[in-house]
PyMOL commands that place a pseudoatom at each C-alpha (Angstrom):
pseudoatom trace, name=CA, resn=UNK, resi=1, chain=A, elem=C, hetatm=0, pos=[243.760, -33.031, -69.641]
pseudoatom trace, name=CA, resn=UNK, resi=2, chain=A, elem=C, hetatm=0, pos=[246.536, -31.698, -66.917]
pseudoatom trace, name=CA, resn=UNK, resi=3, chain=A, elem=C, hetatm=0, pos=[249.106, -29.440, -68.497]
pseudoatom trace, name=CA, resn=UNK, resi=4, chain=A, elem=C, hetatm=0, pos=[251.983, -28.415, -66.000]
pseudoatom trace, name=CA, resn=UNK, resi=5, chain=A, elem=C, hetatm=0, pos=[254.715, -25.892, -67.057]
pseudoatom trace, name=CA, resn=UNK, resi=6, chain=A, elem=C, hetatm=0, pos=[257.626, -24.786, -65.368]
pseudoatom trace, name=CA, resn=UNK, resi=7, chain=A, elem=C, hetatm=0, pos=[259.549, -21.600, -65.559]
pseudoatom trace, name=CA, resn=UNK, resi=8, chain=A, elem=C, hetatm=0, pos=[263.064, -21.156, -64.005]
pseudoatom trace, name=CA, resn=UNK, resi=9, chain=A, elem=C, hetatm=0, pos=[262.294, -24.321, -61.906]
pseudoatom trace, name=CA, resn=UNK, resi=10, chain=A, elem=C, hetatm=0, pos=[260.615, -22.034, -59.464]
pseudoatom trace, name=CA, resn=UNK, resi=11, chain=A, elem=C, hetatm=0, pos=[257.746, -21.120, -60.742]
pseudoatom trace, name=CA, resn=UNK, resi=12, chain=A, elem=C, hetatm=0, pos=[254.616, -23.729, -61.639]
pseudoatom trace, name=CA, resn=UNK, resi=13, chain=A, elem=C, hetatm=0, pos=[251.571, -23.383, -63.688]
pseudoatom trace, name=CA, resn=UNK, resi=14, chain=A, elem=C, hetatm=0, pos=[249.115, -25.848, -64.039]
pseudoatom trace, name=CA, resn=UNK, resi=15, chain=A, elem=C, hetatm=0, pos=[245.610, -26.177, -66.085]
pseudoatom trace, name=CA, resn=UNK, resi=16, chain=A, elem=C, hetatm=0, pos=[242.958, -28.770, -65.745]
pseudoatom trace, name=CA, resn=UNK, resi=17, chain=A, elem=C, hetatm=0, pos=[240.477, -29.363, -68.381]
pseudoatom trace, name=CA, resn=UNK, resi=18, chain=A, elem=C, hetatm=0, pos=[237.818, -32.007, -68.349]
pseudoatom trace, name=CA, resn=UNK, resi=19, chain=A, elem=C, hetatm=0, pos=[238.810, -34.214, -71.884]
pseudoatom trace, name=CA, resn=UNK, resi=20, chain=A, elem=C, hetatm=0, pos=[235.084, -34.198, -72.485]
pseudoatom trace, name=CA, resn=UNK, resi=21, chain=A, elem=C, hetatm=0, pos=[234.737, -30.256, -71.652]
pseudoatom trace, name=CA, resn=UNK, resi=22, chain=A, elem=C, hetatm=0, pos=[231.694, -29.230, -73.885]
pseudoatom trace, name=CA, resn=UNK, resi=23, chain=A, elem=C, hetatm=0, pos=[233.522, -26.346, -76.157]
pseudoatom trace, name=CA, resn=UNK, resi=24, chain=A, elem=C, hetatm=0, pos=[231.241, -23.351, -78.480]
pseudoatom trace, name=CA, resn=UNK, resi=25, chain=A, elem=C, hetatm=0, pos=[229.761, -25.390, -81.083]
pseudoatom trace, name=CA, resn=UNK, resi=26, chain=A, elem=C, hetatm=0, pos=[232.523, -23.486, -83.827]
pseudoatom trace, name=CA, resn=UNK, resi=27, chain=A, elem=C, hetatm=0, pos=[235.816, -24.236, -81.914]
pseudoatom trace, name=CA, resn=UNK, resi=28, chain=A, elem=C, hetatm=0, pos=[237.341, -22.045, -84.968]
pseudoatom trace, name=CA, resn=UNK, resi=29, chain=A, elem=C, hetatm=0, pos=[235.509, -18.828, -84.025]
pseudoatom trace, name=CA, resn=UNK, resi=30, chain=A, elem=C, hetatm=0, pos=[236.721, -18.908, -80.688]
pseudoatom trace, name=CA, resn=UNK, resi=31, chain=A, elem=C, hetatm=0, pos=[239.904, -20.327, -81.448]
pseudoatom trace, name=CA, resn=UNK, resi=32, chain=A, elem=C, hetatm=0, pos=[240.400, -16.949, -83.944]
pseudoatom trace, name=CA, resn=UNK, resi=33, chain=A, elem=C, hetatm=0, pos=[240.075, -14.860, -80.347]
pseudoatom trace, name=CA, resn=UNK, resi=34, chain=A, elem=C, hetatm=0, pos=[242.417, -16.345, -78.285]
pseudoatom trace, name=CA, resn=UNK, resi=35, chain=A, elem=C, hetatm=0, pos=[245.024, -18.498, -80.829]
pseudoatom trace, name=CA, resn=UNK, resi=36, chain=A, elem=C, hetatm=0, pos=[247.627, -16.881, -83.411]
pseudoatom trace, name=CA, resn=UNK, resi=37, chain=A, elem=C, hetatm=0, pos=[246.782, -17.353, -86.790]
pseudoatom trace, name=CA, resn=UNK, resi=38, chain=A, elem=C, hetatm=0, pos=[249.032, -20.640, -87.155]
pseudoatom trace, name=CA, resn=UNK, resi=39, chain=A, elem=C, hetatm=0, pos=[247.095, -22.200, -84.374]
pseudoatom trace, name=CA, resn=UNK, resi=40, chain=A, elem=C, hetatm=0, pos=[243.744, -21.452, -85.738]
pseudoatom trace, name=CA, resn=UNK, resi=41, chain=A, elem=C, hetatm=0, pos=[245.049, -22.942, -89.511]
pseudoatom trace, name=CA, resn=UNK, resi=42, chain=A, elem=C, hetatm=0, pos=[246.004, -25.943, -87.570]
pseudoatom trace, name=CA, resn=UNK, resi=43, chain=A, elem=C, hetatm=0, pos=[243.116, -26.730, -86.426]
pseudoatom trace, name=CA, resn=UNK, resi=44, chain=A, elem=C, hetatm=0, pos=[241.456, -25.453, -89.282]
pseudoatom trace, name=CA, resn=UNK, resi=45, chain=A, elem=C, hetatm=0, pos=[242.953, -28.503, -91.505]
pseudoatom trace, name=CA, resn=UNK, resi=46, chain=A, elem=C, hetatm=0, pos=[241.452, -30.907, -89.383]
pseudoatom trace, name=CA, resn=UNK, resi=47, chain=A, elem=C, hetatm=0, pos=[238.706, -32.989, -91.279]
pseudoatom trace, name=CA, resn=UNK, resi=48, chain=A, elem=C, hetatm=0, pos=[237.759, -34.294, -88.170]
pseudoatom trace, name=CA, resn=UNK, resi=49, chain=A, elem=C, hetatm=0, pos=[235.555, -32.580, -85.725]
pseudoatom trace, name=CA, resn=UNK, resi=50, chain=A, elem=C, hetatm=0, pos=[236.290, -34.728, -82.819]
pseudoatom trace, name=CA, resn=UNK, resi=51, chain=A, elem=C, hetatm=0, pos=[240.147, -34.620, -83.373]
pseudoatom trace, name=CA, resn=UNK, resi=52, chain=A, elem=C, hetatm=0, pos=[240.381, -30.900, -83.575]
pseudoatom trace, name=CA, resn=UNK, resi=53, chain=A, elem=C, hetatm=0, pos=[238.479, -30.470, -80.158]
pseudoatom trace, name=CA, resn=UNK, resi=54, chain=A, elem=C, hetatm=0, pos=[240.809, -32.525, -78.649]
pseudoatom trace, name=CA, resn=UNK, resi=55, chain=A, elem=C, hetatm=0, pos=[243.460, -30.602, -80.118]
pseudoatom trace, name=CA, resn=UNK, resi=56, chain=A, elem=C, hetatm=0, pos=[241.773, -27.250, -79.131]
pseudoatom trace, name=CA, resn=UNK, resi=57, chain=A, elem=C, hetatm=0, pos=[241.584, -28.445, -75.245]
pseudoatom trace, name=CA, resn=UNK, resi=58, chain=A, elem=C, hetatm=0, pos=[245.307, -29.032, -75.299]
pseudoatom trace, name=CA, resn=UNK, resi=59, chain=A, elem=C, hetatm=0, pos=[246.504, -26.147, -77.094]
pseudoatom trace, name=CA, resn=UNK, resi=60, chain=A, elem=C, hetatm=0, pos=[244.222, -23.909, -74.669]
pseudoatom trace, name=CA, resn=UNK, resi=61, chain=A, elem=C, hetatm=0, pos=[245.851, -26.077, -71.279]
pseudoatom trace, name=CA, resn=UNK, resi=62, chain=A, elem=C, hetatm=0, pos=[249.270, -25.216, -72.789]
pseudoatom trace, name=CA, resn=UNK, resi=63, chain=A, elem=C, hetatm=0, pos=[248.636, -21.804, -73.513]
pseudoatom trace, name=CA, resn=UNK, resi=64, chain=A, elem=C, hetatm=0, pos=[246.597, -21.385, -69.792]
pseudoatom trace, name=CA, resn=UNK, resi=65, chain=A, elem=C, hetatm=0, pos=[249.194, -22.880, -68.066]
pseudoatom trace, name=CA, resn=UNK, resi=66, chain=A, elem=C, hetatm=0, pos=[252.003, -20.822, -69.589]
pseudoatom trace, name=CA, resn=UNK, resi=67, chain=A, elem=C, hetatm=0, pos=[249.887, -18.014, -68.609]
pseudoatom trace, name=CA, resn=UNK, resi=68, chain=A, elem=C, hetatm=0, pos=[249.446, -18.546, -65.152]
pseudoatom trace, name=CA, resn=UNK, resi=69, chain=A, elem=C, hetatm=0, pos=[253.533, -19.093, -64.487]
pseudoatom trace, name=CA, resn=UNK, resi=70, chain=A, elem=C, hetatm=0, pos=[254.255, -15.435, -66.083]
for i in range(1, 70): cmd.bond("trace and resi %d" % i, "trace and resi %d" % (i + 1))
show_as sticks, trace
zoom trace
């Protein structure tokens, strides 16, 4: 997954993530460390285990790429 933000129009941040990328085997505990408390009740209403590490991956190359353009 490629996530590219752009601030201003001058400034660029990009994240790459393998779709694949082997996560901790409780995406929630780690999720609770690094997401705000909507993001980790999002994912934790997923039913589906597959579906919500997909959704972790792009919430974390959204958040990593906003990051890196600050």
């Amino acid at each position: 997954m490629i996530n590219i933000t752009v601030f201003h129009l001058s400034q660029i941040g990009i994240d790459i993530e393998e779709k694949k990328r082997k996560t901790a085997k409780n995406i929630l505990s780690l999720a609770r460390r690094y997401f705000t408390p909507s993001e980790v009740d999002y994912l934790a209403k997923m039913p589906d285990p597959d579906a919500q590490q997909k959704e972790f991956i792009k919430l974390w190359t959204l958040k990593v790429s906003l990051l890196l353009v600050l």
